[in-house]
Every structure is written in structure tokens, then in C-alpha cells.
C-alpha positions in Angstrom: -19.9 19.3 8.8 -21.7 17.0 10.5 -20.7 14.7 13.6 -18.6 11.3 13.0 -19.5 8.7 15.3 -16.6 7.9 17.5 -16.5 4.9 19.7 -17.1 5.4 23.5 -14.1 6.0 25.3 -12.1 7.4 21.9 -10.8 11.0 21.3 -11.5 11.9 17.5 -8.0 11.9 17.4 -7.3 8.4 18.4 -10.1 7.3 16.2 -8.8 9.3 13.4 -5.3 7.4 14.1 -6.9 3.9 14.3 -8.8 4.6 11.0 -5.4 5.4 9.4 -4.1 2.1 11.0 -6.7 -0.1 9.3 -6.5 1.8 6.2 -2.8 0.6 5.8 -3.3 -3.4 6.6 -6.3 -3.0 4.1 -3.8 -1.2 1.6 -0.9 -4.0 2.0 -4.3 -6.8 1.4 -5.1 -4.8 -1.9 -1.8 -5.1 -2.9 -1.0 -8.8 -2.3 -3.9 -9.2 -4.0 -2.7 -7.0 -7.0 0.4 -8.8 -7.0 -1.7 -12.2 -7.6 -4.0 -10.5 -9.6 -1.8 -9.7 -11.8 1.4 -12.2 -11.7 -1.1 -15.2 -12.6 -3.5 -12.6 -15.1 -6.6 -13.4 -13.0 -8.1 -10.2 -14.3 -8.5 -12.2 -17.9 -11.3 -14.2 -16.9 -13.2 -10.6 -16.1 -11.4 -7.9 -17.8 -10.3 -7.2 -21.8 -6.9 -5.6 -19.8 -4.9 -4.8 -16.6 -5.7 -1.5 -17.2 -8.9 -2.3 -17.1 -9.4 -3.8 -14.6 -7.5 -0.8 -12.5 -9.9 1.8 -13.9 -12.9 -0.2 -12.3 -11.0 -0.4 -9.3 -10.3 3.5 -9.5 -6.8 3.7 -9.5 -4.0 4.3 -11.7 -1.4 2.1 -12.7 1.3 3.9 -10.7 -0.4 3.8 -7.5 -1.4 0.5 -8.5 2.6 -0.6 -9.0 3.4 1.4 -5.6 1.2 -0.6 -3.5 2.9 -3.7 -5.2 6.2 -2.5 -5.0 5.4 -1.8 -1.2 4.4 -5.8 -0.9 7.0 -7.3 -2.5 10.0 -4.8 -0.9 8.9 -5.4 2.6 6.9 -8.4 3.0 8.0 -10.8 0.5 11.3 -9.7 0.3 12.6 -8.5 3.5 9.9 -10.7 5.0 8.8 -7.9 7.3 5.4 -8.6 8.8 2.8 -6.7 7.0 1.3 -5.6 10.4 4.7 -3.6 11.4 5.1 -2.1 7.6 1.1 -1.3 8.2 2.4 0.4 11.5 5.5 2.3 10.5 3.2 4.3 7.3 3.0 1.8 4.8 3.7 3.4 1.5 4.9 6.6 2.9 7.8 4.0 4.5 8.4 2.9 0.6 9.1 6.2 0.0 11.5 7.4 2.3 13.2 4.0 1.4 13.3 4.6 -2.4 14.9 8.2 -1.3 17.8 6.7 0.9 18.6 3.9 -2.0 19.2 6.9 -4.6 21.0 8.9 -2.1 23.3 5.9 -1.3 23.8 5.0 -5.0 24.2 8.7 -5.4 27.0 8.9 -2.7 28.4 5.2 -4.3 28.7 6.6 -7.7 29.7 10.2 -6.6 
């Protein structure tokens, strides 16, 4: 394997952790953009479909509809700044959340 460059003064550890960091703000900016993308059909101009246009961005339509559904939940709904959702996991927080809303309708309805 060969070597990654870490900054001076970093632990590949700490670098791996920042990485991770940036990686989830640049997934909640994909998915606002998604969301646009795709509430005002900006893909027609470009693209036959949706689907489409999700294949030339290599991803599926569920992971597509995660990252969305992690956008709307958090920031435009709960207003949450997208730097703390990008902080606490980003999707990986949406799931844990979809988990505890079935376990409390669970515990409602049973």
C-alpha cells in the first residue's frame, strides 16, 4: 500500500477523521442539490430521466432519496445546521432516527 500524504502535524488517524468530516458537509451539499435538482426537474434540460441522471452520477435511487431525506429531516425541517448534522454522522444519524420513530410507533400502537 503505498503512503497517504498527511498534513504536517496530523496523526493518520486525525486525518482519516477530518477526511470523514468533509466527506459529510460535501454529502449534505449533494443532497440540497438533489433536492433542487430534482423538485424543479433541472435534470430535463440534460438528462431523458431522473434516473438518468443518477446513473451518471453513480448512485442509486435509494441512496440518492437517503441523502435527500437526510436534508429535508434535519435541515429544512428541524432547521438543524447542516454543519452539526455533518458532525453528529450525517446519514448514519438519519438512521438511528428512522429506528427510534418505528420503535416509538411501535410502542404507540403496541
Amino acid at each position: 500500500m503505498s503512503k497517504t500524504i498527511v498534513p504536517k502535524g496530523s496523526s493518520h488517524c486525525q486525518y482519516a477523521l477530518s477526511l470523514k468530516r468533509d466527506l459529510e458537509a460535501n454529502f449534505l451539499t449533494l443532497a440540497s442539490l438533489l433536492c433542487l435538482i430534482k423538485r424543479d426537474r433541472l435534470y430535463e434540460n440534460e438528462y431523458e430521466a431522473w434516473w438518468v441522471f443518477l446513473d451518471d452520477l453513480r448512485l442509486t435511487e435509494a441512496t440518492a432519496s437517503k441523502l435527500m431525506k437526510v436534508y429535508t429531516t434535519f435541515i429544512e425541517q428541524y432547521k438543524i445546521a447542516p454543519a452539526k448534522v455533518a458532525s453528529s454522522g450525517g446519514w448514519s444519524v438519519y438512521t438511528k432516527y428512522c429506528l427510534l420513530l418505528k420503535m416509538l410507533t411501535l410502542q404507540k400502537n403496541g
